[in-house]
N, CA and C atoms as a LAMMPS dump frame, in Angstrom:
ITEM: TIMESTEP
0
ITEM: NUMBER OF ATOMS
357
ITEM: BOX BOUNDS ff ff ff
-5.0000000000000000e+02 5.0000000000000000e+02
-5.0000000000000000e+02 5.0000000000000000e+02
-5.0000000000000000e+02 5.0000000000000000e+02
ITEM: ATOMS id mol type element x y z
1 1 1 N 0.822 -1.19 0
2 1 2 C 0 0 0
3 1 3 C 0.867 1.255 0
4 2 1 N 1.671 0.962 1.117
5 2 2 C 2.576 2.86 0.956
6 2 3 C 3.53 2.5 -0.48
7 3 1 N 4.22 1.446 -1.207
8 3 2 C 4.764 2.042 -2.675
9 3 3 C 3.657 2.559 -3.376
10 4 1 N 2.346 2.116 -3.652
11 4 2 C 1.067 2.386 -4.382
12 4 3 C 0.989 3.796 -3.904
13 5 1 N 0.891 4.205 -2.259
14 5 2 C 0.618 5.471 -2.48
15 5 3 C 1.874 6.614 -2.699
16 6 1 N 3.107 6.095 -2.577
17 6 2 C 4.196 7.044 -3.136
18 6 3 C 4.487 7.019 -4.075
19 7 1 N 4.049 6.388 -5.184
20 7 2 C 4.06 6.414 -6.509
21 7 3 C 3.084 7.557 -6.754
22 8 1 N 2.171 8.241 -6.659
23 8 2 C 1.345 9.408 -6.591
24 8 3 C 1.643 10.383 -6.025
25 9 1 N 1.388 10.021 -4.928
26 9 2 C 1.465 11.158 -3.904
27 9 3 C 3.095 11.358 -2.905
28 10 1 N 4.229 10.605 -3.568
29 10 2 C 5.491 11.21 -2.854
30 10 3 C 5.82 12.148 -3.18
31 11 1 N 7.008 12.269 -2.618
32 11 2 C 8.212 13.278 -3.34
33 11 3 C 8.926 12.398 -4.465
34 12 1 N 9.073 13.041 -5.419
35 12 2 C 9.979 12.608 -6.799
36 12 3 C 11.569 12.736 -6.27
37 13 1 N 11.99 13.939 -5.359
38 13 2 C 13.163 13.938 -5.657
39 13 3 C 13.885 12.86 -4.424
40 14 1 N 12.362 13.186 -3.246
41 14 2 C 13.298 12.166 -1.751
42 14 3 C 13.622 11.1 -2.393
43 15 1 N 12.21 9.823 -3.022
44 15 2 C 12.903 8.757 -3.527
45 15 3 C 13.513 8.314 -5.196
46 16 1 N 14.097 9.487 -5.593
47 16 2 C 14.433 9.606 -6.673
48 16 3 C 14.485 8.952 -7.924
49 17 1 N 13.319 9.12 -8.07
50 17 2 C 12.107 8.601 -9.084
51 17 3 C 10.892 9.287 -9.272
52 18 1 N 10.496 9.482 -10.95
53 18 2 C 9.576 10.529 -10.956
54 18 3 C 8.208 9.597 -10.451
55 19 1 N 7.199 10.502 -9.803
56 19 2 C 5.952 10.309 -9.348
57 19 3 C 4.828 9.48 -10.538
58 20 1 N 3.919 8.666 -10.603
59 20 2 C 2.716 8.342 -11.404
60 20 3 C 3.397 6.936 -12.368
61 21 1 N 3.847 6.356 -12.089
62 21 2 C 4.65 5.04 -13.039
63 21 3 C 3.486 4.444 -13.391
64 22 1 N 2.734 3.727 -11.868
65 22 2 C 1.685 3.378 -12.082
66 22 3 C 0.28 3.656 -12.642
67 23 1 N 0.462 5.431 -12.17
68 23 2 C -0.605 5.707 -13.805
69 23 3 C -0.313 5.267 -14.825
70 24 1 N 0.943 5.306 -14.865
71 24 2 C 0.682 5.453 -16.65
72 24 3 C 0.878 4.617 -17.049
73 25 1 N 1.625 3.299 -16.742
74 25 2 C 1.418 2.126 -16.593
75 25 3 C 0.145 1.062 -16.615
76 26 1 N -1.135 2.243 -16.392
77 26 2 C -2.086 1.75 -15.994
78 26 3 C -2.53 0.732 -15.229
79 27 1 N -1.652 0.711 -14.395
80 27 2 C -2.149 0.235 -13.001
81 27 3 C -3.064 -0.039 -11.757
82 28 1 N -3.991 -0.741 -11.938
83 28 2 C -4.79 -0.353 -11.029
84 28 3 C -4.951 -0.759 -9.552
85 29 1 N -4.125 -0.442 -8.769
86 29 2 C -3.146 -0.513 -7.563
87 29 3 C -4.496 -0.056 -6.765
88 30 1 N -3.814 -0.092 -5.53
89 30 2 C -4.495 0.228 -4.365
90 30 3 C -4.813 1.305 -4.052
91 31 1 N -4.075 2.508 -4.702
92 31 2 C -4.124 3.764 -4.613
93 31 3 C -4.934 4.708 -6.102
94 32 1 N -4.768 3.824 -6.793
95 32 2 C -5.657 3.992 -8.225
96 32 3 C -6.981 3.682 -8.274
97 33 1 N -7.58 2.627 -7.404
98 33 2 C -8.78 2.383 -6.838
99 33 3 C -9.293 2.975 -5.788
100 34 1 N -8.862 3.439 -5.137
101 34 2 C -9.304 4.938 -3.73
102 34 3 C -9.393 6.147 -4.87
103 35 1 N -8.64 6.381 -5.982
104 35 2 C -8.736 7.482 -6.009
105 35 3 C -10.144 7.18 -7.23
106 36 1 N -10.396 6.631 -7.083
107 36 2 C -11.355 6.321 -8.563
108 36 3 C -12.442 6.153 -8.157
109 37 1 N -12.837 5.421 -6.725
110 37 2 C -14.122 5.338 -6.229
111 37 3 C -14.213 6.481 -5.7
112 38 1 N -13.401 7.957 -5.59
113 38 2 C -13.38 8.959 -4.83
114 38 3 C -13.81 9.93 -5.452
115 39 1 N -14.067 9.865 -7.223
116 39 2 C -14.314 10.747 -7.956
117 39 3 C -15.305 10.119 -9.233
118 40 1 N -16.095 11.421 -9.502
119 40 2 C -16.969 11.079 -10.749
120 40 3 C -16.904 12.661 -11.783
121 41 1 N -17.795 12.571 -12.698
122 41 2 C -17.551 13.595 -14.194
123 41 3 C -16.19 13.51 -14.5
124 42 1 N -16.172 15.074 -14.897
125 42 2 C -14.697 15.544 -14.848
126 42 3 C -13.242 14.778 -14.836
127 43 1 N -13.585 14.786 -13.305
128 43 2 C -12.397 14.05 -12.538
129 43 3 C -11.991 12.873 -12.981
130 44 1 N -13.068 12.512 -12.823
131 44 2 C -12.777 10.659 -13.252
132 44 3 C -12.671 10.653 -14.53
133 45 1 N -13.249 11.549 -15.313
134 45 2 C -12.669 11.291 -16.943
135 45 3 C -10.84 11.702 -17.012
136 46 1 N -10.661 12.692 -16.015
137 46 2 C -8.948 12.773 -16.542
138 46 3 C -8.426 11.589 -15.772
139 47 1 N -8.705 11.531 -14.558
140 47 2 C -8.156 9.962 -13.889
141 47 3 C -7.604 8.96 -15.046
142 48 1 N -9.225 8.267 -15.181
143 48 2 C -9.469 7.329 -16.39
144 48 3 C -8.56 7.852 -17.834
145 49 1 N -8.359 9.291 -18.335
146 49 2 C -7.377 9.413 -19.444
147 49 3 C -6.395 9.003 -18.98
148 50 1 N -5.621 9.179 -17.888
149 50 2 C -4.416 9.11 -17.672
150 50 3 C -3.926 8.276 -17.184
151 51 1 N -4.605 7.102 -16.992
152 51 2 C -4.262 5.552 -16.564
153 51 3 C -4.074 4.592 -18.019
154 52 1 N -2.733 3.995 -18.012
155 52 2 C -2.559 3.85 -18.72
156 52 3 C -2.251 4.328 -20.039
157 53 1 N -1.401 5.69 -20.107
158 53 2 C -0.774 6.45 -21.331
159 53 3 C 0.556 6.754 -20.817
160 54 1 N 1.624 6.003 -21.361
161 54 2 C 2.861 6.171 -21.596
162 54 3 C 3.265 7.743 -21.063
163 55 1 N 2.521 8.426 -21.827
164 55 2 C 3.286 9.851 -22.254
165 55 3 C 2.658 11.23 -21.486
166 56 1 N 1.937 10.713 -20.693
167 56 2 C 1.099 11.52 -19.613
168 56 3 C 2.18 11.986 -18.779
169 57 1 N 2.107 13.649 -18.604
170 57 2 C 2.631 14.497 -18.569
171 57 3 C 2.948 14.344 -17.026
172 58 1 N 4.012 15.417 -16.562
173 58 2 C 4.037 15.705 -14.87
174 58 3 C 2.94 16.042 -14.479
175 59 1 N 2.498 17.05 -15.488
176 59 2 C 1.636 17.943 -14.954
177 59 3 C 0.034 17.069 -15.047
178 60 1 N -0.314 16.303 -15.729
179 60 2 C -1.052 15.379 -15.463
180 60 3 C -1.015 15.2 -14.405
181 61 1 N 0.239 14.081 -14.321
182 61 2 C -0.026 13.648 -12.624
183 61 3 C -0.199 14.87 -11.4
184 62 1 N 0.172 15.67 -12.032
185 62 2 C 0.518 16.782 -10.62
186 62 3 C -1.502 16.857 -10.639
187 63 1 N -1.313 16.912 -11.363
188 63 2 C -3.275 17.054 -11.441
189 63 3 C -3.949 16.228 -11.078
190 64 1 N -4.049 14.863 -10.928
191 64 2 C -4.459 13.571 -10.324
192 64 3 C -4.463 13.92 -8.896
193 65 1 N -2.869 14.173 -9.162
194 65 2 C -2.525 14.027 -7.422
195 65 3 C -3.354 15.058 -6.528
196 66 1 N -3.44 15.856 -6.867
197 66 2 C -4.318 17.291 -6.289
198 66 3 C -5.741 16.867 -6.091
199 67 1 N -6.037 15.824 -6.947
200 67 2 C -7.759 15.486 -7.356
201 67 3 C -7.986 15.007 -6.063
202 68 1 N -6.884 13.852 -6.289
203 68 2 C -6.93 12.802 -4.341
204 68 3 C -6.68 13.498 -2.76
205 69 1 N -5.625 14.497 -3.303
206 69 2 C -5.569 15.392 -2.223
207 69 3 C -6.846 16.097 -2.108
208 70 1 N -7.898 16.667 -3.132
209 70 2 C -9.189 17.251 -2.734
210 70 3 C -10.155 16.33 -2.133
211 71 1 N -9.715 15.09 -2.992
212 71 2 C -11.099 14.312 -2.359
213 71 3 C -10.781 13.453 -1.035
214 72 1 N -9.446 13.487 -0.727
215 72 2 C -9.474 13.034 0.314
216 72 3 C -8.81 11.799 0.582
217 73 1 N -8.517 11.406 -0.424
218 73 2 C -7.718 10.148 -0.937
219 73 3 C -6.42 9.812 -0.01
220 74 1 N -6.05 10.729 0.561
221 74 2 C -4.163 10.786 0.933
222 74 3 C -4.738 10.583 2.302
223 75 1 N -5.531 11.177 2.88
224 75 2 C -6.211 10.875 4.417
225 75 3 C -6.359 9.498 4.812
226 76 1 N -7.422 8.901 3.613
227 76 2 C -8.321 7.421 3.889
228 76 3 C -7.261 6.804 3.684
229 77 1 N -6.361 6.849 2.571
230 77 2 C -4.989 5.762 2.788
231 77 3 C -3.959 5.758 3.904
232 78 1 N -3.635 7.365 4.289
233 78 2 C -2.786 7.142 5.335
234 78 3 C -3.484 6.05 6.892
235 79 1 N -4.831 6.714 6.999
236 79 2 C -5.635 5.688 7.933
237 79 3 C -5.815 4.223 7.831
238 80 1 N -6.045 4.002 6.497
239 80 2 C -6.22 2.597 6.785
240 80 3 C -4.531 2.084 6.068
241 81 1 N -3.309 2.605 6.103
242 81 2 C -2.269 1.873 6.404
243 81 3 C -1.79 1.833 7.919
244 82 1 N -2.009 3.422 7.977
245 82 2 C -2.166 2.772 9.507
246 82 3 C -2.501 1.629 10.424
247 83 1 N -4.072 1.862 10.42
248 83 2 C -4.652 0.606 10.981
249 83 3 C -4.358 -0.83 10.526
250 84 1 N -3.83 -0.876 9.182
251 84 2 C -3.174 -2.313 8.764
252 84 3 C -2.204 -2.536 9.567
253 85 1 N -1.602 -1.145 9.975
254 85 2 C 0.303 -1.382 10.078
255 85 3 C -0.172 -1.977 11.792
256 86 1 N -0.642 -1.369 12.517
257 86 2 C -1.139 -1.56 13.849
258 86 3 C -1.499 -3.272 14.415
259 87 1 N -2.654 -3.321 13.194
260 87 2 C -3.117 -4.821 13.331
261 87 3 C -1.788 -6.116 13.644
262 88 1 N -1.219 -5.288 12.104
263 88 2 C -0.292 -6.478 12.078
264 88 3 C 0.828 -6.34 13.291
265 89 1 N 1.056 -4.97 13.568
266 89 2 C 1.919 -5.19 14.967
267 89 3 C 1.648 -6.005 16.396
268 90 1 N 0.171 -5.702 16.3
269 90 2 C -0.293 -6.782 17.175
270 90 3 C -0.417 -8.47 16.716
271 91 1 N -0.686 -8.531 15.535
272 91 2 C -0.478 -10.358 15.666
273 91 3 C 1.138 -10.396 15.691
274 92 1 N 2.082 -9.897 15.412
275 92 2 C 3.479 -9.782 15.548
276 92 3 C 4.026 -9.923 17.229
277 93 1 N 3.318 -9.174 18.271
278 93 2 C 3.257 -9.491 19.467
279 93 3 C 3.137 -10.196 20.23
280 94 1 N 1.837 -11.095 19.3
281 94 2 C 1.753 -12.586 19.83
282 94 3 C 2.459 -13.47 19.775
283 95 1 N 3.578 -12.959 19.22
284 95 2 C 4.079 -14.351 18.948
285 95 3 C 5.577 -14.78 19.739
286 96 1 N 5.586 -13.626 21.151
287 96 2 C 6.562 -13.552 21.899
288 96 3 C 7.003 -14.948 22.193
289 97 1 N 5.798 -15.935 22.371
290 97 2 C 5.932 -17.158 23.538
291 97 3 C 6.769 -18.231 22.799
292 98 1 N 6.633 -17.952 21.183
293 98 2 C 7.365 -18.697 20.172
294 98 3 C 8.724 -18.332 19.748
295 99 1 N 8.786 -16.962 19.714
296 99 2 C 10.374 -16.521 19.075
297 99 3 C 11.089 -15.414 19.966
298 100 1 N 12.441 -15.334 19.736
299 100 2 C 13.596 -14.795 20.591
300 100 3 C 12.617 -13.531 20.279
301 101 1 N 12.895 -12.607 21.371
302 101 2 C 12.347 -11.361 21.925
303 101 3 C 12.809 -10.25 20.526
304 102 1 N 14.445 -10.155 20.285
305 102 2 C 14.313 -9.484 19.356
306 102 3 C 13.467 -9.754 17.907
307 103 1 N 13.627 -10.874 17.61
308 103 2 C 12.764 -10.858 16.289
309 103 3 C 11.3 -10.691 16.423
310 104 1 N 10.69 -11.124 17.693
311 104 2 C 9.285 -10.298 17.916
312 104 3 C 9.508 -8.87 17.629
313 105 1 N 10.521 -8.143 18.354
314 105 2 C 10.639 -6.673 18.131
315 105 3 C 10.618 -6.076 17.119
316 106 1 N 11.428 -6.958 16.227
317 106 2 C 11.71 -6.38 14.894
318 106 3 C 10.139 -6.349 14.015
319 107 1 N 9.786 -7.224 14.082
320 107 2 C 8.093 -7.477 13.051
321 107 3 C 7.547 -6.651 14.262
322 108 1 N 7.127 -6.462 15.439
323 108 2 C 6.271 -5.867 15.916
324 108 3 C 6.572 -4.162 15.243
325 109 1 N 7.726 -3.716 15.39
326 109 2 C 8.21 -2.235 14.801
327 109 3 C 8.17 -1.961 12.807
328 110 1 N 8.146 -2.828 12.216
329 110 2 C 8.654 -2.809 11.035
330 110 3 C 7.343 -2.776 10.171
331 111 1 N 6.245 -2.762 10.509
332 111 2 C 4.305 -2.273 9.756
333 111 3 C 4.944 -0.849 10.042
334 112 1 N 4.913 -0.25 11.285
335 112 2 C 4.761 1.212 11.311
336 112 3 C 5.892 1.729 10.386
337 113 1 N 7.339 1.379 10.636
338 113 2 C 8.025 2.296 9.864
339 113 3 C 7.652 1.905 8.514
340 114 1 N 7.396 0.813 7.842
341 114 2 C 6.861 1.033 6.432
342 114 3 C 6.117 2.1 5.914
343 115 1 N 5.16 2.198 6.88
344 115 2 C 4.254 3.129 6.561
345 115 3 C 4.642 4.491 6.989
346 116 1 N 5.712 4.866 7.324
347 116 2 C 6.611 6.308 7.929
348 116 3 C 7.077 6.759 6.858
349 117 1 N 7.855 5.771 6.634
350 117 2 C 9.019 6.012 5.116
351 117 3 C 8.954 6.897 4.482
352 118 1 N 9.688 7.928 3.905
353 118 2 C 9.654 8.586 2.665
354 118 3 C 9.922 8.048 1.259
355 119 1 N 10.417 6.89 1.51
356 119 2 C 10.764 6.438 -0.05
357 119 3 C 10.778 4.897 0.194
């Protein structure tokens, strides 16, 4: 979920790589489907142009990306990676009684920083 949503909505230069692959790629990722059930007319007609065309501009994407940022898109994903990242820290917890303490630690910590990351 967080490459799906930093492919849109990162920074190009932190993980140095330009933004929208998966648009244009036409991809329909996890973050291409939030932003698609998030929009109709208009919107969803440039969405829908720009999924899947090679040659779709920055400024395209810079325009997508703004669409999800209006509708809200960057919110509902950061929340529910969250709450994924959480879940899974807790079944990761359980599993003290089975494995050395650090490697519980490590999977119990390693959902959240995924979802921290800049790149």
């Amino acid at each position: 979920m967080r490459d799906d949503y930093l492919d849109l909505f990162g920074d190009a230069v932190t993980m140095g790589k330009p933004t929208g692959t998966d648009i244009r790629d036409g991809k329909h990722t996890y973050t291409v489907s939030a932003l698609l059930s998030a929009v109709d007319g208009t919107e969803r007609a440039l969405v829908q142009a720009a999924l899947g065309d090679p040659s779709c501009t920055p400024e395209t994407v810079a325009a997508v990306r703004e669409i999800g940022e209006n509708r809200g898109v960057t919110v509902r994903m950061q929340a529910d990676m969250r709450r994924y990242a959480e879940q899974a820290s807790t079944v990761a917890a359980g599993w003290r009684s089975q494995w050395r303490e650090e490697a519980v630690t490590f999977f119990e910590h390693l959902p959240l920083w995924s979802i921290e990351r800049a790149m």
